[in-house]
N, C-alpha and C positions, 0 to 999 in steps of 0.2 A: 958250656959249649955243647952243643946239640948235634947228635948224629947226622950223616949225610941219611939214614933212613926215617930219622924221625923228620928232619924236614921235608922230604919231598911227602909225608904223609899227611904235615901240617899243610904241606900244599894244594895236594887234593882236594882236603876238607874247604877249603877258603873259596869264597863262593866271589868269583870275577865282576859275574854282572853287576854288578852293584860300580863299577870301576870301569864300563864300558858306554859308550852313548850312543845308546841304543835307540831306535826310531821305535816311536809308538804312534801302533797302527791300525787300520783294523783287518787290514789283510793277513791271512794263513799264513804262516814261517814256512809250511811245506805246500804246493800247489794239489797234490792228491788229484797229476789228469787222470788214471785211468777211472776214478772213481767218477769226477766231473765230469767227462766228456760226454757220457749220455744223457746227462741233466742238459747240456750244452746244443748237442743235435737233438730233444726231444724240442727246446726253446728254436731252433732254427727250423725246425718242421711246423712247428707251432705258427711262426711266422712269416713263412714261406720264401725264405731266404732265396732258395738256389730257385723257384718260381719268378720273385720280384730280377733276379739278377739278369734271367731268359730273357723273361720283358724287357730289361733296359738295353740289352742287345740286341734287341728280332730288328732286323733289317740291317743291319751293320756287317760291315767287310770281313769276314770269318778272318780270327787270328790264331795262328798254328802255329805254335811254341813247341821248336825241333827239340828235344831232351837231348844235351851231349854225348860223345863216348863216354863209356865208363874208363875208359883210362885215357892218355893224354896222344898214345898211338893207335888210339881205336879207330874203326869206321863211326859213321852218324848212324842209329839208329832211330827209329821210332815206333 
């Protein structure tokens, strides 16, 4: 019979994954935005994202998105 310390030691050791179904992927386990994000905006400059977006708008009926109160008794700001 085996300690309550020697098991939970043999537990640790015991490697799960192997017992889990796991997706194979090829996507990063961690997204790392602060690092991407400028790789992200240098490709939407590159491409002229927020340019093409004006164009598909220029002429269109201006749309004003009121931002709520910050609490649920606030005024409306903007």
């Amino acid at each position: 019979m085996t300690s309550q310390n020697e098991s939970a030691a043999a537990d640790a050791q015991r490697d799960y994954s192997k017992t889990l179904f796991l997706p194979q992927t090829e996507f990063p386990m961690r997204a790392g935005l602060p690092q991407r994000e400028p790789e992200w905006l240098a490709r939407w400059d590159k491409l002229d994202v927020f340019g093409k977006l004006r164009a598909t708008s220029k002429g269109k009926e201006k749309f004003i998105l009121h931002d709520g109160p910050p609490y649920a008794n606030g005024h409306l700001h903007i």
